[in-house]
NUMAR-97791 format. One record per atom (N, C-alpha, C, O, CB): residue in one letter; x, y, z. Coordinates in steps of 0.2 Angstrom, whole numbers, padded with zeros to 4 digits, always signed. Glycine has a CB too. Example, Ala and Ser with C-alpha at 12.3 -4.5 7.8 and 13.67 -1.06 7.14 Angstrom:
// residues 2
A+0066-0028+0039 A+0062-0022+0039 A+0066-0016+0039 A+0071-0017+0042 A+0057-0022+0045 S+0064-0011+0035 S+0068-0005+0036 S+0064+0000+0039 S+0067+0006+0040 S+0070-0003+0029 
This chain:
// residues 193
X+0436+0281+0660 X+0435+0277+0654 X+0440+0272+0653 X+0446+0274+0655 X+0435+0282+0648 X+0440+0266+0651 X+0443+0264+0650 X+0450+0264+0644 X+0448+0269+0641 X+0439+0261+0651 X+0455+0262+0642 X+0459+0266+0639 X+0460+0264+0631 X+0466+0265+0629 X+0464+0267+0644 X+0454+0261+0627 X+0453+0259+0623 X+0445+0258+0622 X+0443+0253+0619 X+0457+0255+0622 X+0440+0264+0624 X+0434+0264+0624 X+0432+0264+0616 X+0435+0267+0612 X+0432+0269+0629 X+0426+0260+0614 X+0422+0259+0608 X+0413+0262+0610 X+0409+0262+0614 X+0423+0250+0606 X+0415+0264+0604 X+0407+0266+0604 X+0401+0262+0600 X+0403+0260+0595 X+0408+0273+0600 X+0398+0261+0600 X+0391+0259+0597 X+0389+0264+0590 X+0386+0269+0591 X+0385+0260+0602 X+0391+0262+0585 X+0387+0266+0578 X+0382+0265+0576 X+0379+0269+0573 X+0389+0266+0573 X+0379+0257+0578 X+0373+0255+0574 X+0372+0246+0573 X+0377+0242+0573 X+0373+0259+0566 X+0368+0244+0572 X+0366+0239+0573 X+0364+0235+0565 X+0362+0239+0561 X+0361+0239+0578 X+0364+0229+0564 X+0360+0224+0558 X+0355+0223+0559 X+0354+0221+0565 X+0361+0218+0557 X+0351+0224+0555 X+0344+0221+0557 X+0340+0216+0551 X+0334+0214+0551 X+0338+0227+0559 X+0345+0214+0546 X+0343+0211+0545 X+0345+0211+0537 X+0349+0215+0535 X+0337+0211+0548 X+0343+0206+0533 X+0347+0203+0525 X+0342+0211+0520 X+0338+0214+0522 X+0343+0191+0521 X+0344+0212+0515 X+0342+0214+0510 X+0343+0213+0503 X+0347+0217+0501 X+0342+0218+0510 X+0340+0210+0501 X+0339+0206+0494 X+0343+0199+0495 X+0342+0196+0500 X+0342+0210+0487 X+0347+0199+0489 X+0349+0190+0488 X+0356+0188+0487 X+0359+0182+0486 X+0345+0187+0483 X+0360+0198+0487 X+0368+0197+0486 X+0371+0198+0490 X+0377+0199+0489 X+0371+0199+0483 X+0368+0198+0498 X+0373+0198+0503 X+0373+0206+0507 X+0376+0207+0512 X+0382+0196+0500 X+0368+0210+0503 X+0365+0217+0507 X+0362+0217+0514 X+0357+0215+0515 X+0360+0219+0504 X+0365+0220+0519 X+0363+0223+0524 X+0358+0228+0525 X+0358+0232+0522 X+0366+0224+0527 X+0353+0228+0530 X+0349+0235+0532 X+0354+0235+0539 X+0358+0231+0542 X+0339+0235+0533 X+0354+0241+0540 X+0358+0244+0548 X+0354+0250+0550 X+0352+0255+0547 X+0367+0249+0546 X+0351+0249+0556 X+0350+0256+0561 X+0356+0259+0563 X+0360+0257+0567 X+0346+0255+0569 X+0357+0264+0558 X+0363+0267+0562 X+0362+0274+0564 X+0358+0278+0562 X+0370+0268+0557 X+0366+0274+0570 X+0367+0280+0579 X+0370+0284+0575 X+0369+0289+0579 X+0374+0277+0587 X+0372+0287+0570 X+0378+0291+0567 X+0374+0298+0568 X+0369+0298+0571 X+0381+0289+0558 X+0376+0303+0566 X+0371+0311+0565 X+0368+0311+0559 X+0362+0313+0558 X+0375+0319+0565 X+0372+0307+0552 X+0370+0307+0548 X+0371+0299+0545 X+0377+0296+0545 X+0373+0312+0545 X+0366+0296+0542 X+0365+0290+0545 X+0373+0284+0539 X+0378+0281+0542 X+0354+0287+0542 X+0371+0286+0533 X+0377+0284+0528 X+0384+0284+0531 X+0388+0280+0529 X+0376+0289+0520 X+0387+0289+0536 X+0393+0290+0537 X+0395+0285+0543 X+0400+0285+0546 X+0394+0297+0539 X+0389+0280+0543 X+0392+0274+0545 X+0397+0272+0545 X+0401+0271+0550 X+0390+0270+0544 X+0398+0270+0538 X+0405+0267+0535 X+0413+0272+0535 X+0418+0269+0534 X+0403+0265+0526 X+0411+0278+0536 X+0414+0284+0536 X+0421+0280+0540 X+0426+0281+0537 X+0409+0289+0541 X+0421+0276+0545 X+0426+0277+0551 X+0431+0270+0550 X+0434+0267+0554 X+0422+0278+0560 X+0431+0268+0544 X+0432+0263+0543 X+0431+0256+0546 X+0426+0256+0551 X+0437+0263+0542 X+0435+0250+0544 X+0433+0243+0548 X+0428+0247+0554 X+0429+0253+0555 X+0440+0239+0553 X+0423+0243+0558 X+0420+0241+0563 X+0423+0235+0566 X+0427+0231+0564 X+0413+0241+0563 X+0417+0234+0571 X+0417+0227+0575 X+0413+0224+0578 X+0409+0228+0580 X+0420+0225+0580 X+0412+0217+0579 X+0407+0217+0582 X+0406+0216+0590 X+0411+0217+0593 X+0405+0212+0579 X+0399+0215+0593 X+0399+0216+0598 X+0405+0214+0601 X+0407+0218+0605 X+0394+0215+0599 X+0408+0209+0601 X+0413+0205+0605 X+0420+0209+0602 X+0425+0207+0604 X+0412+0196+0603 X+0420+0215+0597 X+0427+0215+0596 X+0432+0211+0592 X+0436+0215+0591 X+0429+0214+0602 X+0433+0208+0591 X+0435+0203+0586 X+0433+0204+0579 X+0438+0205+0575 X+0433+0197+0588 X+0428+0203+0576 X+0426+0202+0568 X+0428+0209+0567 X+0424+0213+0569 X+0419+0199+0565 X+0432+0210+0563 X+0430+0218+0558 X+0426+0215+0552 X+0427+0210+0549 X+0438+0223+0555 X+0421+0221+0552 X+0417+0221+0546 X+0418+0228+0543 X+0418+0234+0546 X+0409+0218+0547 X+0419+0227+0535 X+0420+0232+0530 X+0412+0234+0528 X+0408+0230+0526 X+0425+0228+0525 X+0411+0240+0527 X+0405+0243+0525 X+0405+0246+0519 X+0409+0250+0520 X+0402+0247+0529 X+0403+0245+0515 X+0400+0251+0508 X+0393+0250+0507 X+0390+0246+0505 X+0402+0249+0500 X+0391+0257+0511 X+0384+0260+0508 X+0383+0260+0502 X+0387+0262+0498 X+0383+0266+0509 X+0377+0257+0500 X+0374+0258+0495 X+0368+0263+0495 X+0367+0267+0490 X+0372+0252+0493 X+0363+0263+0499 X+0359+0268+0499 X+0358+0269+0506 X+0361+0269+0512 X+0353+0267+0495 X+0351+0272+0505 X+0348+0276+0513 X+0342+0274+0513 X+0339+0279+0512 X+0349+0285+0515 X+0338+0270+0514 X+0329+0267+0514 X+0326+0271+0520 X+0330+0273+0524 X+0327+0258+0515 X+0320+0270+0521 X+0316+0274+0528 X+0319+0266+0532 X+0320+0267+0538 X+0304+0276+0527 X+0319+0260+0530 X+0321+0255+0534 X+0329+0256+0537 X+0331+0251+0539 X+0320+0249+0530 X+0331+0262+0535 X+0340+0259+0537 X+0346+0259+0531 X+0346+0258+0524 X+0340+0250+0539 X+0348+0260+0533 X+0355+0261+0526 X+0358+0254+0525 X+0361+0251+0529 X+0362+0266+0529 X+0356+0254+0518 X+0358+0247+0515 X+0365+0246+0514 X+0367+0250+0510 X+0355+0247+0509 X+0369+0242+0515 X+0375+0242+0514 X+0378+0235+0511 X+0374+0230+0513 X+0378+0245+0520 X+0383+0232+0508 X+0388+0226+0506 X+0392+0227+0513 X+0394+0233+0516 X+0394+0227+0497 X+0394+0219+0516 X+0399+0219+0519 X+0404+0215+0517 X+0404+0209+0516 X+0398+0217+0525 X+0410+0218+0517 X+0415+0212+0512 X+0414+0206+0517 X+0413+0206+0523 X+0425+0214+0510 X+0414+0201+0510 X+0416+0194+0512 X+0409+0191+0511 X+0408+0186+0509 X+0419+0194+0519 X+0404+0195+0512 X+0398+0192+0512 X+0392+0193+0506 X+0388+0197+0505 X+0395+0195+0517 X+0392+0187+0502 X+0389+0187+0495 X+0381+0186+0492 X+0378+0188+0487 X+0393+0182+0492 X+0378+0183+0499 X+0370+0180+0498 X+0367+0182+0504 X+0370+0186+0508 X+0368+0171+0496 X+0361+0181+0504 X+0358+0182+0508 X+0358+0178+0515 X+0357+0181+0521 X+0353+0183+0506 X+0361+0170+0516 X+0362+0167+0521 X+0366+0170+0526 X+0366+0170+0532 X+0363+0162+0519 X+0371+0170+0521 X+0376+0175+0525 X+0375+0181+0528 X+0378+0182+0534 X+0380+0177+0522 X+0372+0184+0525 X+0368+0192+0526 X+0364+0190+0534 X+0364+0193+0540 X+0361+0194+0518 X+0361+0185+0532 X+0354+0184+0540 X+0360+0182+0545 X+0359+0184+0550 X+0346+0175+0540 X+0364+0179+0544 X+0367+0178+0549 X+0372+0183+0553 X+0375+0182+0558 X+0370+0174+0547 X+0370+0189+0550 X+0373+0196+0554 X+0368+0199+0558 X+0369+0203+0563 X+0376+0203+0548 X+0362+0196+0556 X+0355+0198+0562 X+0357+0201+0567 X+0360+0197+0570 X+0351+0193+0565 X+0357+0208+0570 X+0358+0210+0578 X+0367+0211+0580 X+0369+0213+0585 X+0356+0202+0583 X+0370+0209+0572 X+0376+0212+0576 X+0378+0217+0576 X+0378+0220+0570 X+0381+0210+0574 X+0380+0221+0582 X+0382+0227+0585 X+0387+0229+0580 X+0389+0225+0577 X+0385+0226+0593 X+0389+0235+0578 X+0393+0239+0577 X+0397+0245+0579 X+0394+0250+0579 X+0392+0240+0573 X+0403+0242+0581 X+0407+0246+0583 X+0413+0249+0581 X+0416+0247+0577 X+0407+0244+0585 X+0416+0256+0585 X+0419+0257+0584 X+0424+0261+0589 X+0421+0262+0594 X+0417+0259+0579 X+0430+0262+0588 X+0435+0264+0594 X+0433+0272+0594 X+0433+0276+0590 X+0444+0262+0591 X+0433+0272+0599 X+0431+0281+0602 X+0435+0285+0599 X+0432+0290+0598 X+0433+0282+0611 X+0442+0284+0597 X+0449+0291+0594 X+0448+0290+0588 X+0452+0294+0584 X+0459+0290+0597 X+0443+0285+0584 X+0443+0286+0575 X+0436+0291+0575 X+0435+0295+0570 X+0441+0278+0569 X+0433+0292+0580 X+0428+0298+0579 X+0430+0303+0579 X+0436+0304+0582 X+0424+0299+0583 X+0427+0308+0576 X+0430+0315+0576 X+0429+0318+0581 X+0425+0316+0585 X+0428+0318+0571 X+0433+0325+0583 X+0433+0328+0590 X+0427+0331+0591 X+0424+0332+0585 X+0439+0334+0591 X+0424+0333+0596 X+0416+0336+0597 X+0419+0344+0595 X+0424+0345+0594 X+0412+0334+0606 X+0413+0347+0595 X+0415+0355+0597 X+0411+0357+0602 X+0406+0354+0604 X+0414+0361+0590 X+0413+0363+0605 X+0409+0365+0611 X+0404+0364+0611 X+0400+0366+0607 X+0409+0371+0613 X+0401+0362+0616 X+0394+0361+0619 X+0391+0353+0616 X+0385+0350+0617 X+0389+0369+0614 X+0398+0349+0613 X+0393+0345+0609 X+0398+0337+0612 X+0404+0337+0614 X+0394+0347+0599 X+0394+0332+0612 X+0395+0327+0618 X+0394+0320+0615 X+0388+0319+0613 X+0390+0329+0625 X+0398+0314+0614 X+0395+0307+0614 X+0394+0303+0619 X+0397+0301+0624 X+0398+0304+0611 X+0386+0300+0617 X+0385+0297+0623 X+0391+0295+0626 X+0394+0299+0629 X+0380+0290+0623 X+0394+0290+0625 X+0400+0286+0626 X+0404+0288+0633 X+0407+0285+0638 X+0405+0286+0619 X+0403+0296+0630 X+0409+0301+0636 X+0404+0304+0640 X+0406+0309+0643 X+0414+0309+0631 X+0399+0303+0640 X+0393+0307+0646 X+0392+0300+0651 X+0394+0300+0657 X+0384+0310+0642 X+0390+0295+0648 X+0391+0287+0652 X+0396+0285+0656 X+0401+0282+0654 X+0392+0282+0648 X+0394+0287+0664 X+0398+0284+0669 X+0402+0291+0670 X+0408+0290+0671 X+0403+0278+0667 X+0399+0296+0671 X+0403+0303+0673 X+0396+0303+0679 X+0390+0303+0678 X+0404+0310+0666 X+0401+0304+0687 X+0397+0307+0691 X+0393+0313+0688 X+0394+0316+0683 X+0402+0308+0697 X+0388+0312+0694 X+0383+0318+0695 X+0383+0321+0700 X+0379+0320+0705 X+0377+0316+0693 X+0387+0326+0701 X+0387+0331+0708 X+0381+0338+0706 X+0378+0340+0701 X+0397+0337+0710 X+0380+0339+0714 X+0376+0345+0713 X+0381+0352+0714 X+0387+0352+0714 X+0370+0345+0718 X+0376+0358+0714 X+0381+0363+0712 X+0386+0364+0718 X+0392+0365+0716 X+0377+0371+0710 X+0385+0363+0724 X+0392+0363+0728 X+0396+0357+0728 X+0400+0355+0732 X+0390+0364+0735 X+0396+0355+0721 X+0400+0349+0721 X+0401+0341+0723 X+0405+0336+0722 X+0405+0351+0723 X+0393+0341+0729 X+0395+0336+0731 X+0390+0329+0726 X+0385+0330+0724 X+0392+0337+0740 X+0394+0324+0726 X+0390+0319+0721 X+0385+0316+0725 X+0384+0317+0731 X+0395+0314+0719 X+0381+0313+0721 X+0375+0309+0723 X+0372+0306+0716 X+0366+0305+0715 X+0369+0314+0727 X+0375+0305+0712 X+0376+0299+0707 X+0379+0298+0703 X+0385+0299+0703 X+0371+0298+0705 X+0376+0294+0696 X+0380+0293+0690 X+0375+0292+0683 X+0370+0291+0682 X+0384+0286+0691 X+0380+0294+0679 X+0375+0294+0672 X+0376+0288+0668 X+0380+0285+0665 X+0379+0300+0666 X+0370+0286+0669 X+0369+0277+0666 X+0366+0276+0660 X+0366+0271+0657 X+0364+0273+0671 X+0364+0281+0657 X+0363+0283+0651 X+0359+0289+0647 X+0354+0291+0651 X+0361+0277+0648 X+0359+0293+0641 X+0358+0296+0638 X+0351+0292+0634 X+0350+0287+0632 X+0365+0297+0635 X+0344+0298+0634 X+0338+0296+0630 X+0337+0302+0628 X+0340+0307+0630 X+0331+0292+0633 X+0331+0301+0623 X+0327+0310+0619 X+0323+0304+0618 X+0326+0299+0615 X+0330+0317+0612 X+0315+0304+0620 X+0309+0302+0618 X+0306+0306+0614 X+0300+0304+0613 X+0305+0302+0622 X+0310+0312+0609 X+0305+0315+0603 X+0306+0322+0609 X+0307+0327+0605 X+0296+0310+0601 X+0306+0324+0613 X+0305+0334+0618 X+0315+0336+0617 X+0316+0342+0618 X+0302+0333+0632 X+0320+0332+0615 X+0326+0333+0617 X+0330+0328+0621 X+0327+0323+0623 X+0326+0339+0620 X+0337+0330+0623 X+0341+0323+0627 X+0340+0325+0633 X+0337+0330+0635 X+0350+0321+0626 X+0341+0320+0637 X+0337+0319+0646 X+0347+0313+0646 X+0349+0309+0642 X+0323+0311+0647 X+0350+0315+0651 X+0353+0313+0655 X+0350+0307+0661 X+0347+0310+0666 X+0355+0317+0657 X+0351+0301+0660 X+0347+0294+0665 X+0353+0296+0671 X+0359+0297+0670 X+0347+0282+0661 X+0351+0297+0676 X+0356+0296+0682 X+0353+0293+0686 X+0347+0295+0687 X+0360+0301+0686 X+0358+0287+0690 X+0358+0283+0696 X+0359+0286+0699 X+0364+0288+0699 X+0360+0278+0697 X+0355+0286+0707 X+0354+0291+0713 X+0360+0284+0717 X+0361+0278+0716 X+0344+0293+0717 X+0364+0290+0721 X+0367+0286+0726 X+0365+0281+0730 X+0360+0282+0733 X+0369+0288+0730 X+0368+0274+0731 X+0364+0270+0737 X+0358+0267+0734 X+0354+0265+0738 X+0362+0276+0744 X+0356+0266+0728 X+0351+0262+0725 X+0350+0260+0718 X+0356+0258+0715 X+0346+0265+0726 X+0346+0259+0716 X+0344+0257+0708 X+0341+0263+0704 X+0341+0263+0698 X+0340+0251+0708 X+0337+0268+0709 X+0333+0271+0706 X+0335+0278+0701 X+0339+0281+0705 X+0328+0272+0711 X+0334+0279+0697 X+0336+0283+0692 X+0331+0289+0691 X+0325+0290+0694 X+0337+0279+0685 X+0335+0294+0688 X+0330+0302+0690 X+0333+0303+0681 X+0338+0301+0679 X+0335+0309+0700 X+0329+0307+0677 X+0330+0310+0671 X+0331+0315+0671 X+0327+0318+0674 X+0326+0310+0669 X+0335+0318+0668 X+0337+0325+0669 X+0339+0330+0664 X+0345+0329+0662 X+0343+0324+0673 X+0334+0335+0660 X+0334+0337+0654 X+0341+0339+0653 X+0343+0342+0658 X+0328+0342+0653 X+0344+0339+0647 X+0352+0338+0649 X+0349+0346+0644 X+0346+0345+0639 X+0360+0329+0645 X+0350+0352+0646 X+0351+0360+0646 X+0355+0362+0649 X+0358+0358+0652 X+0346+0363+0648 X+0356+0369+0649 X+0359+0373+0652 X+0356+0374+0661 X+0360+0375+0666 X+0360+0378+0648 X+0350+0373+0660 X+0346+0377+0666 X+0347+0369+0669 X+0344+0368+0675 X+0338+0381+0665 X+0349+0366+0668 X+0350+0357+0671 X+0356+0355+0672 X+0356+0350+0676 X+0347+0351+0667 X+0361+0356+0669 X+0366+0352+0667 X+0371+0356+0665 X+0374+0355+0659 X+0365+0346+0662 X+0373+0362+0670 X+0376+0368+0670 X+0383+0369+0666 X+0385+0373+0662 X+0376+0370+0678 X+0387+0362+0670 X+0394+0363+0668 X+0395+0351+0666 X+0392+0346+0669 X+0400+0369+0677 X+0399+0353+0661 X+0401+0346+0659 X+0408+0345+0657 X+0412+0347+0653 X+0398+0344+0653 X+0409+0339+0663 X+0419+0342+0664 X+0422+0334+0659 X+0422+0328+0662 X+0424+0342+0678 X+0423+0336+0654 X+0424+0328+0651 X+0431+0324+0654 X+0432+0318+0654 X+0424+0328+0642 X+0436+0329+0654 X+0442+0326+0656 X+0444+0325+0666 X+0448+0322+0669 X+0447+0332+0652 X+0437+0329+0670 X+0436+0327+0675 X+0430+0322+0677 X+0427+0322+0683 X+0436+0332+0678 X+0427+0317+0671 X+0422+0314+0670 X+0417+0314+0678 X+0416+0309+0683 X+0425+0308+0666 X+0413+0322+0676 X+0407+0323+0679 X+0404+0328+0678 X+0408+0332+0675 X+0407+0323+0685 X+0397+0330+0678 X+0393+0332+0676 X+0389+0337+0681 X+0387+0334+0686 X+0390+0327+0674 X+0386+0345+0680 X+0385+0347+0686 X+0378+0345+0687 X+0377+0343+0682 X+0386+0353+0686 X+0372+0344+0691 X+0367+0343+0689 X+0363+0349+0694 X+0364+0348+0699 X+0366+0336+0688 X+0358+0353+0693 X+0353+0356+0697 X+0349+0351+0698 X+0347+0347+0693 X+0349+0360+0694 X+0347+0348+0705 X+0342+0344+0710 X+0338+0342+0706 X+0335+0347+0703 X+0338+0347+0716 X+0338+0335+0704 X+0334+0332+0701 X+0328+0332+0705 X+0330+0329+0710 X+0337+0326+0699 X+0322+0334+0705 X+0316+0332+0712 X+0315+0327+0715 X+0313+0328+0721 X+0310+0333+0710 X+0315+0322+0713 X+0315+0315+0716 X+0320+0316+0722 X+0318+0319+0727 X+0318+0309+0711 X+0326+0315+0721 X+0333+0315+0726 X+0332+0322+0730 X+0334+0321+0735 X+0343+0315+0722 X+0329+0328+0729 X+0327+0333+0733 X+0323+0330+0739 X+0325+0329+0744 X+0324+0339+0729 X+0318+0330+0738 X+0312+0325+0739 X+0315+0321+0745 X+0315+0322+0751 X+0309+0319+0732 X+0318+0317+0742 X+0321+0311+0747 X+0326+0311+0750 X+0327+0307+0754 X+0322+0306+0744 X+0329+0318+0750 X+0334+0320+0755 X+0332+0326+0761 X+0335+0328+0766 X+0340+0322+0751 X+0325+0327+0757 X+0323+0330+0761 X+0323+0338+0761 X+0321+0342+0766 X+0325+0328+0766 X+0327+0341+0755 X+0329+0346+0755 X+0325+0352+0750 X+0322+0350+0746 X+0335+0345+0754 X+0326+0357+0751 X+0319+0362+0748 X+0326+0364+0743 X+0332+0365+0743 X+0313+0370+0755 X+0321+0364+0739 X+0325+0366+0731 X+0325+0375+0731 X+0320+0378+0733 X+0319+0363+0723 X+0330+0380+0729 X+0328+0385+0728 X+0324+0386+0724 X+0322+0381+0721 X+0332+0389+0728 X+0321+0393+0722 X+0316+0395+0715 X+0321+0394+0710 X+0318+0393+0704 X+0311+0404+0714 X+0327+0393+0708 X+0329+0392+0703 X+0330+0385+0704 X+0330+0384+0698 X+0333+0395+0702 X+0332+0380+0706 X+0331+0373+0704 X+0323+0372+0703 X+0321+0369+0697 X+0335+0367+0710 X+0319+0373+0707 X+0313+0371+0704 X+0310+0372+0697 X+0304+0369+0696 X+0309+0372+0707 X+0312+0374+0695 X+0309+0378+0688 X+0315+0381+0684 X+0318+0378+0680 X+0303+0384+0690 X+0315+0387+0684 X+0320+0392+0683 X+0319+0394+0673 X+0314+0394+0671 X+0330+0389+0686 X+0323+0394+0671 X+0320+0396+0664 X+0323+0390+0660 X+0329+0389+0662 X+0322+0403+0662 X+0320+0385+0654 X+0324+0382+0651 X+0327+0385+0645 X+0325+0388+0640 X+0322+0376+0650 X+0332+0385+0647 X+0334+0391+0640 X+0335+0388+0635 X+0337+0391+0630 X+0341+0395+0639 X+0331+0378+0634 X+0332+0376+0625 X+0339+0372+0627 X+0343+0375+0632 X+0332+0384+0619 X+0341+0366+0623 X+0343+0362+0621 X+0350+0366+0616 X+0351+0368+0611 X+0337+0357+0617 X+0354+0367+0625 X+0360+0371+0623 X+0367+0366+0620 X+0372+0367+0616 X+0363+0376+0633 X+0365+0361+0623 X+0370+0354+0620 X+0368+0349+0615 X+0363+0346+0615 X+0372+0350+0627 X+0374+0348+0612 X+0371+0341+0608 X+0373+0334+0610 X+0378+0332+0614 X+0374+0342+0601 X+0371+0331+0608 X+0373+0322+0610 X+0375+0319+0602 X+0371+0319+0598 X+0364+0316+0615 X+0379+0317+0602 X+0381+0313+0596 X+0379+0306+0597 X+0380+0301+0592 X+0389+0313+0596 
């Protein structure tokens, strides 16, 4: 990691009403605690922008950004990223993980040896899926981030255990035991922030 990493909270998408109100898709667990961490930034780092929530709509959490009074101003925040410094977040507790700190942690299998990297964190609506890039290519393997998948998560040795993804089994040629092929999911033992 680098040694002032920022996180992604949420994004503009756009003006609401005619005094300078934002809507925001915000990443948060709880969407209003956007503003929670004080100043943000924008994508580039540079602009701090000040948030006060005003409400919470099915469209996004409405908020004032100081400095900004109408709506021109407002459209002109369209798409801007919001960010924030990785150490004003609060600490995880066991079992519980931000994308940010899963991103770019090797992926070894259980004897330790690597064969990729975590290129990003999804849930399509079943739970979170770990994306890892297989060694030596482009091609990426999904990996239900569980216990029966994603055994052990070393954050301060930034890597990740993973059971044989099938693809890279496949292609390395190697017969999975009855416990990587299947084994039991014991359910969505970790959380993703």
């Amino acid at each position: 990691m680098t040694s002032n990493p920022r996180v992604l909270l949420g994004v503009v998408t756009g003006a609401h009403g005619i005094r300078g109100e934002v809507t925001i898709k915000s990443f948060t667990a709880v969407a209003e605690d956007i503003a929670a961490y004080g100043p943000l930034t924008d994508g580039g780092g540079g602009r701090p922008l000040r948030l006060k929530v005003k409400r919470v709509t099915t469209k996004g959490v409405v908020a004032a950004v100081a400095g900004v009074t109408d709506r021109t101003a407002a459209e002109a925040l369209r798409g801007a990223e919001l960010w924030v410094a990785r150490d004003r977040l609060p600490p995880t507790e066991d079992g519980e993980f931000y994308h940010a700190d899963l991103i770019g942690m090797a992926a070894v299998d259980k004897a330790g040896q690597p064969f990729g990297e975590v290129v990003g964190v999804e849930n399509y609506g079943a739970g979170d899926l770990l994306e890892v890039r297989l060694a030596g290519g482009r091609k990426t393997e999904l990996v239900p981030f569980t216990l029966a998948h994603v055994p052990d998560v070393d954050v301060a040795g930034r890597r990740v255990i993973v059971a044989w993804p099938l693809a890279y089994v496949v292609a390395q040629g190697f017969e999975p035991d009855a416990h990587d092929e299947g084994g039991t999911d014991d359910g969505c033992e970790a959380t993703v922030k």
